[in-house]
N, C-alpha and C positions, 0 to 999 in steps of 0.2 A: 318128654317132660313138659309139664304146660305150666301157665305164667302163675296158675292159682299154686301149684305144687312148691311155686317160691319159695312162699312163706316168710321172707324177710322183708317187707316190705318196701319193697324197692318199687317204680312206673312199669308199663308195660313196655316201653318204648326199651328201656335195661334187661329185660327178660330177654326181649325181640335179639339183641344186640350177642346175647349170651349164644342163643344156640346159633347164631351165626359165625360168631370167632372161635367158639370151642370147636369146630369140623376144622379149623385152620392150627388147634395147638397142640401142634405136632409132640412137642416133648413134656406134654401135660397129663397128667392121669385124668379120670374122667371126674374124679373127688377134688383134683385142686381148679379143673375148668370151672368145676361150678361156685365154687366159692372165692376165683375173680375174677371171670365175666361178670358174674351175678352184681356186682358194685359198681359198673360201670360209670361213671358221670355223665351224667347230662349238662350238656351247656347252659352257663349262667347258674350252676345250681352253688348255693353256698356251701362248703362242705369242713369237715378238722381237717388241717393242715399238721401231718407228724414228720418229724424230720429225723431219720431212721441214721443212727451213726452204731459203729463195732469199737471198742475203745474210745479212741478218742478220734477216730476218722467217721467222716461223715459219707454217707452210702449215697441217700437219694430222699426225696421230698415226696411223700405219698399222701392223695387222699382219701378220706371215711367219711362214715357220719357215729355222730354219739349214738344214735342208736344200735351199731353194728356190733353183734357180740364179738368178745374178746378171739374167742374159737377161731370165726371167720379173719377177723384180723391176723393173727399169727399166719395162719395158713399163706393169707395172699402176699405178706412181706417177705414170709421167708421164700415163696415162689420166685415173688422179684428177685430176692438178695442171692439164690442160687443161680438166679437166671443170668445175672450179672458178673459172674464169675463162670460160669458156662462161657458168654460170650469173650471175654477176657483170655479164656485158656483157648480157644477157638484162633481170636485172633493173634494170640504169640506162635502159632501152629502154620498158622498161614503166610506168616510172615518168614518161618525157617520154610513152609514150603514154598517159595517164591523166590528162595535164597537160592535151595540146594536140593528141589523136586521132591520127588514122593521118597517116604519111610519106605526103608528097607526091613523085610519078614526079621521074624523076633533072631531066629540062629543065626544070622548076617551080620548084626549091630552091633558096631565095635572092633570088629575082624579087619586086619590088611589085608591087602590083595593079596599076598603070598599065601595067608592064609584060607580063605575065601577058595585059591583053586587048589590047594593042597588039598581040602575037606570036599573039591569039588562041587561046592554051591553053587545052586545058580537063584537069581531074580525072576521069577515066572512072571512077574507082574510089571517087569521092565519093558515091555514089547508093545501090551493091553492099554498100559496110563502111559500114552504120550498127550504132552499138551500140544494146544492149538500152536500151529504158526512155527514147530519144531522148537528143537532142544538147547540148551547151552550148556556144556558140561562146568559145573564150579566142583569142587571135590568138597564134602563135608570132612570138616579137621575131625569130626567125632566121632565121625563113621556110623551116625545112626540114619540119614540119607542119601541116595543112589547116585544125588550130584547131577542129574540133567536136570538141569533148573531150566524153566518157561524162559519165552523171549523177555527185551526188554518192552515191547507193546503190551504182555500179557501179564508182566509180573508188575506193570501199571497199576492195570485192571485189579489187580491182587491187594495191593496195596493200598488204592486210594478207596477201596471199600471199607477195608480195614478200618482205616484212621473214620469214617464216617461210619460205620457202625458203632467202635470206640464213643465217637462225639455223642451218640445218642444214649447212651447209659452211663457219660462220665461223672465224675462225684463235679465237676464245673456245674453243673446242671442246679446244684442244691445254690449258690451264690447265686445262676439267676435266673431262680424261685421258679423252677420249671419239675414239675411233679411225673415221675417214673411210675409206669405203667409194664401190665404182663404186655399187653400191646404193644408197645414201646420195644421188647425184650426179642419178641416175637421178631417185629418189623429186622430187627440187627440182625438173626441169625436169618431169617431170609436174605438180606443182602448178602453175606455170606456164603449159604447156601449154593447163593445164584451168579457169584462171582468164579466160586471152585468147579462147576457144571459148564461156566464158559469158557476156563481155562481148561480143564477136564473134561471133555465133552462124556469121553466112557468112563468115567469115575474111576474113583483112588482107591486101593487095595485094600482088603475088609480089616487088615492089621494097621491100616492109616488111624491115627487117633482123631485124626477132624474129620473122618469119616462114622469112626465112632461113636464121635460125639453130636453128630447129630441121629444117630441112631440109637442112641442112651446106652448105647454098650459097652460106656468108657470107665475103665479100673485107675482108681486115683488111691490106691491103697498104698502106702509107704511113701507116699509124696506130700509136698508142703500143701499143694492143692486139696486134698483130704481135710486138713486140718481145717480149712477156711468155712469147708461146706459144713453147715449147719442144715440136718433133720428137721423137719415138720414135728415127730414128738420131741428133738432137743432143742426146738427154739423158746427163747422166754425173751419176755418184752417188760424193759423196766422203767421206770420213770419215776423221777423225785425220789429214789432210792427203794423205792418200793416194786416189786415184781407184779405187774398187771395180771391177776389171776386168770385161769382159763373158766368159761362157766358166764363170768359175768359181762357186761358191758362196759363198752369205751365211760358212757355218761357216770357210771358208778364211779369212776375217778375223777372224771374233769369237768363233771357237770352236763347241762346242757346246751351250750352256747357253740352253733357250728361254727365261731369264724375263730374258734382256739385252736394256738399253734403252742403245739409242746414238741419239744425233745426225745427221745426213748431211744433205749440202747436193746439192740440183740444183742442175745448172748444164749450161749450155750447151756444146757441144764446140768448142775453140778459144778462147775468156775465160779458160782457164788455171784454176789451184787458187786457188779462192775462200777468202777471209779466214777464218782461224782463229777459233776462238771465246775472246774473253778470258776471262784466268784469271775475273774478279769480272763477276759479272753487272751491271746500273744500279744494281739497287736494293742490291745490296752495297757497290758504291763509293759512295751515297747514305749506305749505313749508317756505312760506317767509315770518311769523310769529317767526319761528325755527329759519330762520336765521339771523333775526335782531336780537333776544333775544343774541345767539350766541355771533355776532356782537360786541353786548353792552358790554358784559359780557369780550371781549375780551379787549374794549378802557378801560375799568373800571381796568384790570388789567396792561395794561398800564401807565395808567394815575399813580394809585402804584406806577411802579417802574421807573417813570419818579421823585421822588423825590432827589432837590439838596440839603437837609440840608446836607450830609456831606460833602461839601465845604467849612462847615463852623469848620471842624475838626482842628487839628492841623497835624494832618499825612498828610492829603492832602494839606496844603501848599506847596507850589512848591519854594519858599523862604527859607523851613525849614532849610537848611544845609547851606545857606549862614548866614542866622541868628544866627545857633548854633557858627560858625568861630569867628565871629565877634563880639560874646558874649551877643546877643541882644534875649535871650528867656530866657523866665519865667521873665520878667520887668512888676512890676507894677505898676502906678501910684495912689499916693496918701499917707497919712501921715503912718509913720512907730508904 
């Protein structure tokens, strides 16, 4: 594919950049490599800032440009938004294998031990995936792994990847204003990748799901994780209530000015137009919630000491001393 074949006008130095990372995206087809390499940024370059949320949770901060069709857009967010959940399910995976070792084959899972040798099962794959540095037996309470869990040097190693892959795709990232990339997506599942080959030097059994998953052969069907993943043809992308159509361009809606920052919701096709964004954010209605109370609580002690009954003293007479002259205090009317 050569840089005139683009067509989207992008530099050459973004072309250049494409058919170098696409030999590197492993979990990418060859249709969504090319429509997000193809956008690559270039340094200093001014670009739309969209800040990509599901509901009312905020995902990640990506950028465009107005002239980028709608098409391309969907594609490459929903790239990211799966990719991000990809990593997600990856690292809850990792972290039960670090717990309690490799999954045990699917007729295993769940079975006691009495059972287990009653049916005469065995682990063929118990022998093949030892990790580095030997075993530690923990028993899984749920019986879906084998319980020789990695050392405590290794299960380290397991774990501090984790949380550092995690850091680099977390929704933290949208607060501060650091923009998610396929690049970005990629760089986590390699850490990954490269953390379970060092624990696993001969790799985890082909019924392991973090093995699956990065070989794309992973089944999320009847699972909550299903529900999350959003399709290429089921993504729709909304903003200001309206559903950005496919066909057109980012500028047909928000103009031409690259340094605009909007909002847009994914969403699924068929869920209809997802919930607008309130006028006051939490922490606004937190604020001027606070402050009316405040407020109140201020006129309320006002109003207190806004009382005149002692006007009706005898000190505060302003008469008192021409009355006492004059002989006219302490008179009272009526029979003696």
């Amino acid at each position: 594919m050569t840089y005139q074949n683009l067509k989207l006008g992008y530099s050459r130095p973004q072309a250049n950049t494409y058919r170098a990372c696409s030999k590197n995206t492993s979990f990418l087809s060859r249709r969504q490599a090319f429509v997000v390499w193809t956008v690559i940024l270039t340094e200093g370059e001014i670009m739309v800032q969209l800040h990509v949320k599901r509901g009312d949770e905020s995902q990640f901060l990506f950028h465009t440009s107005v002239d980028a069709s709608l098409e391309t857009v969907i594609l490459q967010v929903t790239a990211i938004y799966n990719g991000r959940l990809k990593v997600e399910r990856i690292c809850s995976e990792v972290k039960e294998l670090a717990d309690h070792g490799i999954t045990l084959p699917p007729n295993m899972q769940g079975l006691a031990e009495e059972q287990i040798e009653e049916l005469n099962l065995k682990d063929q794959w118990e022998d093949k995936c030892v990790p580095s540095g030997g075993s530690v037996f923990k028993r899984d309470e749920i019986g879906r792994r084998n319980g020789h869990a990695p050392n405590d040097k290794m299960k380290d190693v397991l774990m501090r990847t984790v949380e550092e892959a995690k850091a680099l795709i977390s929704k933290k990232e949208v607060t501060a204003n650091v923009c998610v990339t396929m690049k970005t997506v990629q760089e986590a599942l390699d850490q990954l990748r490269g953390a379970v080959m060092i624990v696993y030097p001969m790799g985890l059994p082909s019924h392991d799901p973090i093995r699956m998953e990065f070989e794309e052969r992973e089944d999320l069907s009847g699972t909550q994780a299903s529900v999350q993943v959003i399709t290429e043809d089921e993504c729709q992308l909304w903003w200001a209530g309206k559903e950005m159509q496919r066909g057109k361009k980012l500028q047909d809606y928000i103009g031409k000015n690259e340094k605009t920052k909007i909002l847009i919701k994914i969403q699924k096709k068929g869920h209809g137009a997802p919930a607008r964004e309130p006028l006051l954010s939490d922490d606004q209605q937190k604020y001027m919630m606070g402050y009316y109370h405040k407020r109140r609580e201020e006129l309320k002690k006002l109003e207190e000491a806004d009382d005149d009954s002692y006007l009706n003293s005898d000190w505060s007479d302003p008469n008192s001393l021409k009355k006492q002259f004059q002989g006219l205090t302490n008179i009272k009317w009526g029979p003696k």
